[in-house]
N, C-alpha and C positions, 0 to 999 in steps of 0.2 A: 103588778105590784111595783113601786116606785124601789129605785136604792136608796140604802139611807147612809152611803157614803160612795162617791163614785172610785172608779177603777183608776189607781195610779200604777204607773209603770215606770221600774228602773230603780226605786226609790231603796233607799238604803232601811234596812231591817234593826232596832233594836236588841239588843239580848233580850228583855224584857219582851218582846214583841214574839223572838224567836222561843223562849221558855213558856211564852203561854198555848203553846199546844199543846204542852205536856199536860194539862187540865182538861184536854175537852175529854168532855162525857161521853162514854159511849153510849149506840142503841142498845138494848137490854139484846143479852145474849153475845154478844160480841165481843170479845176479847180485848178489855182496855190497852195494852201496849199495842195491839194490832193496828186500831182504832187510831192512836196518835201518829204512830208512824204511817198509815196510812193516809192520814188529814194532812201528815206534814208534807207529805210527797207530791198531794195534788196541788200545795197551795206556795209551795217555796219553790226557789230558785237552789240550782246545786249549793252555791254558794252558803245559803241559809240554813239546807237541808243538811249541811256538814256540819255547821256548827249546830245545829237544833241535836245531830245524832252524838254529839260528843256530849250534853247535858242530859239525855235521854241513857248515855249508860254511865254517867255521873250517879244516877238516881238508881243505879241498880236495874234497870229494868229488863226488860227478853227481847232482845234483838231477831230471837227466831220465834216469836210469838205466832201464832196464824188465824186464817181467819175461818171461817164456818165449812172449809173446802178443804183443811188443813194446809191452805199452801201462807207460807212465808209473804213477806214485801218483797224479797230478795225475788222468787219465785215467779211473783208477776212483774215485778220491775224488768225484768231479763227479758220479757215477752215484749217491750216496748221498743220498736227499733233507737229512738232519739232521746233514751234515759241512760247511755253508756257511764253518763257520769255518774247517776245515781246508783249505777249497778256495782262499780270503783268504791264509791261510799259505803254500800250495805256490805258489801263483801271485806273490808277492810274491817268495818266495825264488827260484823263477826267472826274474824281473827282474833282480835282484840278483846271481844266473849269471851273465846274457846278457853 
């Protein structure tokens, strides 16, 4: 299957670019706050992934949403040796919940 846009790296992110995660759809079954913050995680840089979480609890949303395992982002993010920053991000922004 071809791409129908190639891969750019380094490139500076939108608000609008960074807000349109918070729409994707989840698979049936799966916990929409989960679902974003989990899309957002694989696809941003800390950078993006901070400001995408500071519109994500704009909107009211569950910071400690989970997914079919009951575990958190927070949860499996901590499991990644080289996601320190995003672990800083999620724990901060569930301060900020509580």
């Amino acid at each position: 299957m071809a791409l129908s846009q190639p891969a750019r790296f380094g490139e500076d992110w939108s608000d609008d670019r960074v807000r349109g995660y918070l729409n994707r759809q989840p698979p049936a079954g799966v916990n929409a706050d989960f679902h974003v913050l989990n899309t957002a995680y694989k696809h941003m840089r800390a950078y993006d992934f901070e400001r995408f979480i500071c519109f994500f609890l704009e909107e009211g949303r569950d910071i400690n949403a989970v997914n079919e395992d009951g575990k958190t982002l927070l949860d499996l993010v901590r499991q990644h040796p080289i996601s320190l920053d995003f672990v800083h991000i999620l724990e901060d922004a569930t301060q900020k919940a509580a």
